[in-house]
PADRENVEX-252905 format. One line per 2 residues: number of its first residue (from 1); for each residue x, y, z of C-alpha. Coordinates in steps of 0.5 Angstrom, whole numbers, plus 500, padded with zeros to 3 digits. Example, Ala and Ser with C-alpha at 12.3 -4.5 7.8 and 13.67 -1.06 7.14 Angstrom:
% PADRENVEX-252905
1 = 525:491:516 | 527:498:514
This chain:
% PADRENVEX-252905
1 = 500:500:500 | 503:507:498
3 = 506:511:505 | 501:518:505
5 = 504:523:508 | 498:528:511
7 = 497:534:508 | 496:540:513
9 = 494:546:509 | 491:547:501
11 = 490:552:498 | 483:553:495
13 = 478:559:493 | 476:562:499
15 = 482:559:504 | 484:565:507
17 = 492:563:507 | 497:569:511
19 = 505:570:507 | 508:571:513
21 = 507:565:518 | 508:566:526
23 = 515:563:529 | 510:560:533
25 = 505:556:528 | 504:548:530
27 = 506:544:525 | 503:537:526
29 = 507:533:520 | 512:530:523
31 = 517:527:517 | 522:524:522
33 = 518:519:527 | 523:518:532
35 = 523:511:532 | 527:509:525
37 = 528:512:518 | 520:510:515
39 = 519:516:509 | 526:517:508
41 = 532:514:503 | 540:514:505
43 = 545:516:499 | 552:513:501
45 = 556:511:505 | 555:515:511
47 = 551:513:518 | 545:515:519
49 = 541:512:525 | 536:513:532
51 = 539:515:539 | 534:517:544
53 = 529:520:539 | 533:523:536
55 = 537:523:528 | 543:522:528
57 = 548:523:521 | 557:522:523
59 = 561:520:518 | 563:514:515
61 = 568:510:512 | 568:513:505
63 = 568:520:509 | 565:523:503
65 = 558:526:503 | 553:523:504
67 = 544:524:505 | 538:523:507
69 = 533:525:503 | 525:524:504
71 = 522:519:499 | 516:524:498
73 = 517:531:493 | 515:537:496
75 = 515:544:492 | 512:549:497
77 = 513:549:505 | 514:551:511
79 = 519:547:515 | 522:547:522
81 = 527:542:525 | 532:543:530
83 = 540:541:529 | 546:540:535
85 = 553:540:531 | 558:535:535
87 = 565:535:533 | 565:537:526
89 = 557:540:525 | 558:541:518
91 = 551:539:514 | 546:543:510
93 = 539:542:509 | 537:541:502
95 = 529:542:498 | 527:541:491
97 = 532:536:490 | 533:530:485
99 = 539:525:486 | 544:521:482
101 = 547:516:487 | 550:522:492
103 = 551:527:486 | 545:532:489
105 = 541:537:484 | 538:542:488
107 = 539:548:494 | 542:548:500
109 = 541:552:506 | 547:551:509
111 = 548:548:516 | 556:548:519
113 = 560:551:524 | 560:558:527
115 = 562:563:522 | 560:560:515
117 = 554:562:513 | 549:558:517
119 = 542:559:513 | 544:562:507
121 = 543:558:500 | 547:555:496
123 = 546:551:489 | 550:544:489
125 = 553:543:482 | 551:550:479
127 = 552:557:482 | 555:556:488
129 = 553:561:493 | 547:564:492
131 = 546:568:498 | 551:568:505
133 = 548:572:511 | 550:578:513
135 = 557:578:518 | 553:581:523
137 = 548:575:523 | 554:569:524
139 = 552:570:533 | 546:567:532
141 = 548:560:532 | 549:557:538
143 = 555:552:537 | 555:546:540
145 = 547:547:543 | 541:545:539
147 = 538:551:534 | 531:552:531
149 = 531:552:523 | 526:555:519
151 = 525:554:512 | 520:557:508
153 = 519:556:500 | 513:558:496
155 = 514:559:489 | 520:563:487
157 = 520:565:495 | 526:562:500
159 = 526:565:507 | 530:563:512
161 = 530:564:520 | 535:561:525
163 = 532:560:532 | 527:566:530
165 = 532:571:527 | 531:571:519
167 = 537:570:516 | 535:569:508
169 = 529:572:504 | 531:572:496
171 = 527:570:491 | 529:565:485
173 = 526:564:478 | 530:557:477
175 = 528:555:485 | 521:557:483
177 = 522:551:477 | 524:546:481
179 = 521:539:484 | 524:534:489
181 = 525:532:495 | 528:535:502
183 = 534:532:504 | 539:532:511
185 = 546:532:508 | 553:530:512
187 = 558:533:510 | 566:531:508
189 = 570:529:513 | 573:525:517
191 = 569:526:524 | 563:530:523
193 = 556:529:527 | 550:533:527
195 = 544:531:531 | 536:533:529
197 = 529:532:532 | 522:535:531
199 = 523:536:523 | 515:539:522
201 = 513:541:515 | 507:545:513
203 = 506:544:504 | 502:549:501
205 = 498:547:494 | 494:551:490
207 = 488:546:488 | 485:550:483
209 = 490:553:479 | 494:546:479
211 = 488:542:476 | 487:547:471
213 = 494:546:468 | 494:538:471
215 = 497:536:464 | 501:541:462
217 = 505:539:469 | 511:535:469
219 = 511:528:472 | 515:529:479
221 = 509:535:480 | 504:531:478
223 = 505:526:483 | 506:532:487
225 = 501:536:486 | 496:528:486
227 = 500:527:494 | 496:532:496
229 = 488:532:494 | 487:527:499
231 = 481:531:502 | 479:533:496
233 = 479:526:492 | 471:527:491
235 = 470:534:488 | 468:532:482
237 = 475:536:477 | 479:533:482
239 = 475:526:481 | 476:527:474
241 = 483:528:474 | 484:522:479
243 = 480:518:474 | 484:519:468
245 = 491:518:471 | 489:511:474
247 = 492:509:467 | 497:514:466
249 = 504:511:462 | 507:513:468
251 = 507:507:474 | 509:512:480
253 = 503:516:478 | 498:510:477
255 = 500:508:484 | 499:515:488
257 = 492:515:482 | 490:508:485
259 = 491:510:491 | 486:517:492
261 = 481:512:488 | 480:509:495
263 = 477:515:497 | 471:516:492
265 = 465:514:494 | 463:512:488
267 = 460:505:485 | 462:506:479
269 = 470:505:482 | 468:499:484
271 = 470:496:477 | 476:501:475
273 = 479:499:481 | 477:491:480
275 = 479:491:473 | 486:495:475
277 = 487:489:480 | 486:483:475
279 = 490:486:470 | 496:488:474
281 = 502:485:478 | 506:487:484
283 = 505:493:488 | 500:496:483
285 = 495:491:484 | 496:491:491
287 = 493:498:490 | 489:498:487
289 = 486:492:491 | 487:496:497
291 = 483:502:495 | 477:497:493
293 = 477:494:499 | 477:502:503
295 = 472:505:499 | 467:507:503
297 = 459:508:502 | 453:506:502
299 = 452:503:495 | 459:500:494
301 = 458:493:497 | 452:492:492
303 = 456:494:487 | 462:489:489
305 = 456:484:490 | 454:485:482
307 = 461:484:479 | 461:477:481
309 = 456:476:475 | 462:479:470
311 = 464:475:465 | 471:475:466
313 = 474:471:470 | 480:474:473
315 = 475:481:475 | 471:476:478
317 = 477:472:482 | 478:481:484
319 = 469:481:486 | 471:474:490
321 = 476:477:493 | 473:483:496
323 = 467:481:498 | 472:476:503
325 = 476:482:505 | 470:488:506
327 = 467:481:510 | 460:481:505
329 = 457:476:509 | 450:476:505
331 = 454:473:499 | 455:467:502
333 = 449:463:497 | 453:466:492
335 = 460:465:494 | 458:458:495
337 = 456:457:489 | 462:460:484
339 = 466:454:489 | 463:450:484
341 = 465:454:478 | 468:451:472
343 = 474:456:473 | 479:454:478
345 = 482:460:479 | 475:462:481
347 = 472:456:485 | 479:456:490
349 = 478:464:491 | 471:463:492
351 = 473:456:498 | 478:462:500
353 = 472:467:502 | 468:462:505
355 = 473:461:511 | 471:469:512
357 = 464:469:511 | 462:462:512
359 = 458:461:518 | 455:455:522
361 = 449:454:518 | 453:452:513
363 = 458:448:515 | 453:441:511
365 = 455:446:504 | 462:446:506
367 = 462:439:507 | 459:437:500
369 = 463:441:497 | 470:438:501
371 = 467:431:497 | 467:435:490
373 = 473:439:491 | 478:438:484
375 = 485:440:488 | 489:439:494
377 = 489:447:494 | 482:447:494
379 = 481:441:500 | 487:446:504
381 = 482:451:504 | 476:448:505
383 = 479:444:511 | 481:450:515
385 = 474:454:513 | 470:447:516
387 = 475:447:522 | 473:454:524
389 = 467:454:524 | 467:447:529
391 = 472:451:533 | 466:456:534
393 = 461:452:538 | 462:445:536
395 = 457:440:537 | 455:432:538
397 = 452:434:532 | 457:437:528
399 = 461:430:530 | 456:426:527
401 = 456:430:521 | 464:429:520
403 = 463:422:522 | 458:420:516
405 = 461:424:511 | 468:420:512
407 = 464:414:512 | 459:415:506
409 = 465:418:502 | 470:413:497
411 = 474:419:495 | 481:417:498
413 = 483:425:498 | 476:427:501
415 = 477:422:507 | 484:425:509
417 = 481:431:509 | 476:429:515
419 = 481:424:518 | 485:431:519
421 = 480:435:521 | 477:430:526
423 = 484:430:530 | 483:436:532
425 = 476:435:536 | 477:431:540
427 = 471:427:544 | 470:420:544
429 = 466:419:538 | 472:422:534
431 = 477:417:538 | 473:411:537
433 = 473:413:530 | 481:415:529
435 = 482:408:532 | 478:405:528
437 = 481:407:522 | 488:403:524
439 = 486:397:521 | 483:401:515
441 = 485:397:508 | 489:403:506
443 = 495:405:509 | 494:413:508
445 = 488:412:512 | 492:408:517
447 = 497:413:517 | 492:420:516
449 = 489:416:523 | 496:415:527
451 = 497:423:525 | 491:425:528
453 = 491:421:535 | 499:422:535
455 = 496:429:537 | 492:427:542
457 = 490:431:549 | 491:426:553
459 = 495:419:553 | 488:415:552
461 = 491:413:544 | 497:411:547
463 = 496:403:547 | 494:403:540
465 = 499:407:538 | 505:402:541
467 = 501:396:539 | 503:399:530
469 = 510:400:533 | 510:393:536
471 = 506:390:530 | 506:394:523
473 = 511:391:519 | 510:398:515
475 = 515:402:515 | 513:409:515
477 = 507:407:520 | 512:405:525
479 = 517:411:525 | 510:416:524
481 = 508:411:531 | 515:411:535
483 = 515:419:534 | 507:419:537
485 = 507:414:542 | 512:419:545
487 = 508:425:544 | 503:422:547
489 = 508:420:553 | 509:427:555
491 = 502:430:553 | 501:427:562
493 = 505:433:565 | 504:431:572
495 = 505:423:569 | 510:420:576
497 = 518:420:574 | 519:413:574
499 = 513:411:570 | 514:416:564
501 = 522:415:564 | 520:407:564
503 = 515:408:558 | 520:412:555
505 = 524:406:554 | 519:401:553
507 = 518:406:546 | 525:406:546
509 = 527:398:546 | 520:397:541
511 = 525:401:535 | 528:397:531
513 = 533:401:527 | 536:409:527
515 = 530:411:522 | 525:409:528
517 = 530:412:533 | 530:418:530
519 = 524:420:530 | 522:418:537
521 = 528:423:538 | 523:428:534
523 = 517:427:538 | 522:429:545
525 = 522:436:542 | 515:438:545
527 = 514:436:551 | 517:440:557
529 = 518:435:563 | 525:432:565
531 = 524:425:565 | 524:428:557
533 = 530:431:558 | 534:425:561
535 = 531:420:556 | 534:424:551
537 = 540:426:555 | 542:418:554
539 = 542:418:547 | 548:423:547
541 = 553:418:548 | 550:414:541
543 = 555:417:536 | 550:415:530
545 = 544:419:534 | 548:424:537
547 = 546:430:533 | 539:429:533
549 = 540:427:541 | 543:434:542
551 = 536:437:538 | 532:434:543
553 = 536:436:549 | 536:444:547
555 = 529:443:545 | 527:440:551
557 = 531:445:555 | 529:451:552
559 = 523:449:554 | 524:448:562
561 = 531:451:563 | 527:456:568
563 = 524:451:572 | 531:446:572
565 = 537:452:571 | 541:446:574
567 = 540:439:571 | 539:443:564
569 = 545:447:565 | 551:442:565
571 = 549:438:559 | 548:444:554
573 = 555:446:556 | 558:440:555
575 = 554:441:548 | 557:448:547
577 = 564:445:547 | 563:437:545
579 = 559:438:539 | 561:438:532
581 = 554:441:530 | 555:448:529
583 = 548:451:530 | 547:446:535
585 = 553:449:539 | 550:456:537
587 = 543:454:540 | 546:452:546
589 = 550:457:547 | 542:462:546
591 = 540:456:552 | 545:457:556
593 = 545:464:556 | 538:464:559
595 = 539:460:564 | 545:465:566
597 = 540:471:564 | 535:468:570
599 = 541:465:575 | 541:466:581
601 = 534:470:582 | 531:469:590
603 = 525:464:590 | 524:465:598
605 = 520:471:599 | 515:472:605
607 = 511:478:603 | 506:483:607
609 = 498:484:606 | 497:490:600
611 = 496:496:603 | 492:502:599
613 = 492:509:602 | 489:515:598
615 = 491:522:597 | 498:521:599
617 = 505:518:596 | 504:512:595
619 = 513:511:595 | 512:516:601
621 = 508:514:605 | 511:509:610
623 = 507:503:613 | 508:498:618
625 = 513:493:614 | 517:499:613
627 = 516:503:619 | 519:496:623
629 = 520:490:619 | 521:485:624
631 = 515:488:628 | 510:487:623
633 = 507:481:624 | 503:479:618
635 = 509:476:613 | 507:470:609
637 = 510:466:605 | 510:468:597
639 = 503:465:595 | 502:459:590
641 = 499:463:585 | 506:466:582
643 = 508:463:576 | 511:456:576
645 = 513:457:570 | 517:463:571
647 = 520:461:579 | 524:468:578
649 = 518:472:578 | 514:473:585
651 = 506:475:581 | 502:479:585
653 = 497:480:580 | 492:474:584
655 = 491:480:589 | 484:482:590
657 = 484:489:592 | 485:496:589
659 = 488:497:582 | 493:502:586
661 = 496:499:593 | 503:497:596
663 = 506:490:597 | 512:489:601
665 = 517:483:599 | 523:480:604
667 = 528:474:605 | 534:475:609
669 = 541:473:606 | 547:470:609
671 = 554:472:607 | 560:469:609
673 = 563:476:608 | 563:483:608
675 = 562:484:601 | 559:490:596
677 = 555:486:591 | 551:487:585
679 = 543:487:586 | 539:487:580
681 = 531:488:579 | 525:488:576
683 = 518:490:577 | 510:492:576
685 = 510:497:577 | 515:502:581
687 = 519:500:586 | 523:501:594
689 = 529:497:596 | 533:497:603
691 = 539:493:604 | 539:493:612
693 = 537:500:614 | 539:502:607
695 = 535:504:602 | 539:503:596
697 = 533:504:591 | 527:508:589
699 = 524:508:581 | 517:511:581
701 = 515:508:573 | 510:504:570
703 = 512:498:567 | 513:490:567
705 = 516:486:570 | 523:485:566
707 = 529:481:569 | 535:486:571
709 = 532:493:569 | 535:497:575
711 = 541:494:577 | 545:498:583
713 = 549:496:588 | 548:494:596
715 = 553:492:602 | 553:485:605
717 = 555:484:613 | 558:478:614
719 = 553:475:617 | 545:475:616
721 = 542:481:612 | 535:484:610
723 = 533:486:603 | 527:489:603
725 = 523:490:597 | 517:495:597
727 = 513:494:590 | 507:499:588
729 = 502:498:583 | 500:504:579
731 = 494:501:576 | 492:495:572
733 = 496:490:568 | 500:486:571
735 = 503:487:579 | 510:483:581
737 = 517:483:582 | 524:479:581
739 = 531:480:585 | 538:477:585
741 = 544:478:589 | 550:478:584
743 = 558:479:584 | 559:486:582
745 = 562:484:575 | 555:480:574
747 = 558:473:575 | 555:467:580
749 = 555:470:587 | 557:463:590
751 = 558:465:598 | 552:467:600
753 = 545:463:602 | 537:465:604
755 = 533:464:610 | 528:458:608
């Protein structure tokens, strides 16, 4: 879709527009985000970056002129920015300019160190120097300290002010010709930097004598000029023009004219559009089905509706395709009917808009129609529509229709189809069924049901499944069997220990050669329990399985490394430095450093009731736990409801009581000596934290709970400590925190111990 800029003033009759805007006029159109380069295009080598908001150009390593220029032309504007020159400030902002790689055409207000003309206009590659400011004037810039420069261009008109004091007033025939882009320039050099933020503009356009004269403009002023009739996009002359420029020879005009066209209200540019659409490719098409898909009114669904009858099938794939895309769910008897079009192309946009549009009293259509569909594609579709409209609310009923469809269907590609798509409702009539289907005369079937019960919620499945592995005699059914049966193992998470590692190796010991291994190895990847771990573990002394060993292992330890840092830890080392795999070892090492990321967090807390309070502080006011901690009475250990999957997180979020209020967290930690130690923190929302007596932090914000966001230092006592943690709800979202006790280089702090 092409990116719009907005446009903040038009010129129009009766549009009252003053010469002489004020310094202080809102400009509202941000060309720079604060956030990335989105709407500009770099030129050269030189750096070009975000920091803290701000843009950032230095040099780079060719050290030679490079730009920064804005995707969109403007001609006539007013724009304000502020710039701050570090090191060598030597820079320039450029209008109306075009580009050959870093050779620039166009004018320069001049941005560079004091004493060098800063807001005077210079033509690059022409004549030079066309007005320097006066000596006098050379003060006004502030060196070193952000500055406010102005630029205000209107036909052959350039002005020029530098934090409020004008600098250039000049007029120009040959600027007053020009079109282009407006850029940021660095100049040559070895250490040049200059910052920028706010780059505001305001474009001026005068309508209604630029339409008069639309044809007899160049193309980069037609585009111009088109950029900015996105207000007016109804008003019949300019409907006019918008319209016949949909197929001007020109592709960039053709995009920006495909663009507006979304913005009439109009049913005869339904057509136009879906005919554009079909005959087109590329970003061209996306367009201009987008602007078909935008349009707006009150007769312009009707009118997409009456274009499914067109003759041509490629506009009429364009009608189907809107009609799923603007959710015209009284299309449907339609929509159902084209499904079964002689035209492919058609019948599969058709199945594709019946996933949108469909709704449950359709699901026996949808049925039919996976029975008579003519292609894979078709029966992918139509899957995926019948799927979703069982999940919506599915039913005894809508079982049984699946059921009966399966078994009254001979076309094999037909019964695949509902084997997969009964795997995934899982009740006893479709388990019944998928079992039964094992002993189906083909072996697609047979495989299709082992997919489907493979993926089971529970482990009722998992005795047929180890009876193909311990029977079948085909191949492909066996490996399928082996990787299930173990799915199926881990889908028990709360399973004892023993039994799983002992069924775990009774699939194992039924694998008859590596293939069969293997895929077992590959059902592990899943499930996220230890005993999975330690089975997998034990392959890693196999060299012919060692590789998918190692995959299981960081799978599985990717998935549990938080509820068991310890156990996971020191296999993934010893893959870290023994595997010859080296994305297995890069993967590893990705493991390892989350465990080391969440090392070490303390998991024995007690905390305090919340307390609420209003009209005060809530970092100011001091209650009972903070007032005496030992004195306080009401500690309790860390409730059950923080999160098990997290063990660093201590989720206060199960609270009943006001969104605002306070929790105090506490543990005492013993060190074997004086030590200074690094404390690291997160919470939702602000924080307090004390050290003994010591208050050694306080962040009033709101945010979540993220590892490590605060990080200060704190001083252990030899002996037993207190660390105190005040954590402060600021209102909806989340509530909790995390700490840990670290060496002061971030490493494993080893001499210390918590109060259990």
């Amino acid at each position: 879709m092409l990116k719009k800029l907005s446009l903040i003033a038009i010129l129009i009759p009766g549009f009252v527009y003053s010469s002489q805007l004020p310094d202080e006029s809102i400009h509202n159109n941000n060309l720079f985000n604060g956030l990335n380069l989105e709407g500009w295009e770099v030129h050269g080598t030189e750096n070009w970056y975000v920091e803290m908001g701000e843009l950032v150009c230095e040099s780079g390593p060719d050290h030679e002129y490079g730009y920064l220029s804005t995707i969109k032309q403007y001609k006539d504007f007013d724009l304000s920015l502020l710039f701050k020159q570090e090191s060598d400030g030597n820079s320039g902002v450029f209008f109306r300019s075009t580009f050959e790689g870093t050779k620039v055409t166009g004018w320069q207000v001049e941005v560079a160190p004091k004493g060098k003309d800063t807001g005077g206009i210079y033509e690059s590659y022409g004549r030079g120097w066309l007005e320097k400011i006066p000596e006098s004037k050379e003060s006004v810039l502030a060196q070193g300290s952000w500055n406010k420069l102005r630029i205000k261009v209107i036909g052959d008109r350039v002005q020029t002010w530098l934090n409020g004091i004008k600098m250039v007033d000049m007029n120009d025939p040959k600027i007053g010709k020009g079109v282009g882009s407006i850029a940021l320039q660095i100049h040559s050099g070895d250490n040049v930097r200059v910052r920028w933020r706010d780059i505001q503009l305001t474009e001026f356009v005068n309508v209604a004598s630029s339409i008069i004269d639309f044809h007899s403009l160049s193309d980069p002023e037609q585009i111009q000029l088109l950029s900015s009739l996105h207000p007016y996009a109804n008003e019949p002359n300019v409907k006019k023009v918008i319209l016949s420029s949909i197929n001007n020879k020109n592709q960039n005009i053709r995009l920006v004219a495909l663009d507006l066209a979304g913005q009439i209200p109009d049913p005869k540019v339904v057509k136009i559009l879906a005919s554009h659409a079909a005959k087109s490719n590329g970003e061209e098409k996306i367009v201009a089905q987008n602007s078909l898909y935008n349009l707006n009114g009150s007769k312009i669904d009707s009118a997409i509706q009456s274009g499914l009858s067109n003759r041509n099938s490629d506009i009429k794939v364009e009608f189907i395709r809107a009609v799923g895309e603007r959710r015209i769910n009284n299309s449907i008897k339609t929509i159902l009917k084209l499904a079964t079009n002689k035209n492919g192309n058609v019948r599969l946009e058709a199945v594709k808009t019946l996933k949108v549009i469909a709704s449950k009293p359709y699901l026996e259509d949808c049925i039919q129609l996976l029975v008579s569909a003519k292609t894979d594609s078709e029966r992918t579709e139509l899957e995926g529509t019948i799927n979703g409209l069982m999940m919506t609310s599915s039913s005894k009923i809508d079982i049984k229709l699946m059921v009966d469809a399966l078994k009254k269907t001979k076309e094999q590609k037909a019964r695949l189809s509902f084997i997969r798509i009964l795997g995934k409702h899982k009740d006893s009539e479709t388990l019944k069924t998928l079992t039964t289907l094992l002993n189906d005369p083909s072996s697609d079937v047979q495989i299709a049901a082992i997919i489907a019960l493979s993926g089971w919620n529970d482990d009722q499945p998992l005795s047929s499944i180890m009876d193909i592995l311990a029977s079948s005699n085909d191949p492909d059914q066996r490996i399928l069997a082996a990787e299930g049966a173990v799915k199926l193992i881990g889908v028990e998470l709360y399973r004892p220990v023993d039994e799983a590692i002992k069924l775990y190796g009774k699939v194992f010991s039924s694998c008859q050669n590596e293939n069969e291994t293997k895929a077992a190895l590959r059902g592990l990847h899943g499930i996220k329990t230890i005993e999975a771990f330690y089975t997998a573990e034990d392959f890693l002394k196999d060299n012919a399985l060692i590789e998918h060993a190692e995959a299981a292992c960081l799978a599985i330890a990717n998935n549990i490394q938080s509820l068991y840092p310890n156990e996971c830890g020191a296999v993934i080392e010893n893959i870290i430095t023994d595997s010859s795999n080296d994305q297995h070892s890069q993967l590893a090492q990705a493991v390892l450093n989350n465990i080391q990321k969440l090392e070490d967090y303390i998991t024995e807390w007690v905390m305090s009731e919340p307390f609420m309070i209003s009209g005060q502080s809530m970092y100011a006011t001091e209650f009972a736990p903070e007032k005496d901690r030992d004195a306080y009475s009401l500690w309790r250990k860390v409730p059950a409801f923080s999160d098990p999957n997290n063990y660093w997180h201590v989720d206060l979020t199960g609270l009943k009581t006001s969104l605002v209020a306070v929790v105090y967290l506490k543990t005492k930690v013993w060190s074997e000596i004086d030590q200074t130690v690094r404390l690291e923190m997160g919470s939702n929302d602000g924080i307090k934290a004390w050290m003994n007596d010591d208050m050694v932090h306080l962040h009033s914000v709101a945010r979540g709970v993220t590892p490590g966001d605060d990080v200060v230092e704190a001083q252990l006592n030899k002996g037993w400590n207190t660390l105190l943690l005040k954590i402060i709800n600021e209102g909806g979202g989340g509530w909790g925190a995390c700490a840990r006790l670290r060496r002061i280089d971030g490493g494993h702090l080893a001499n210390v111990k918590y109060e259990r």
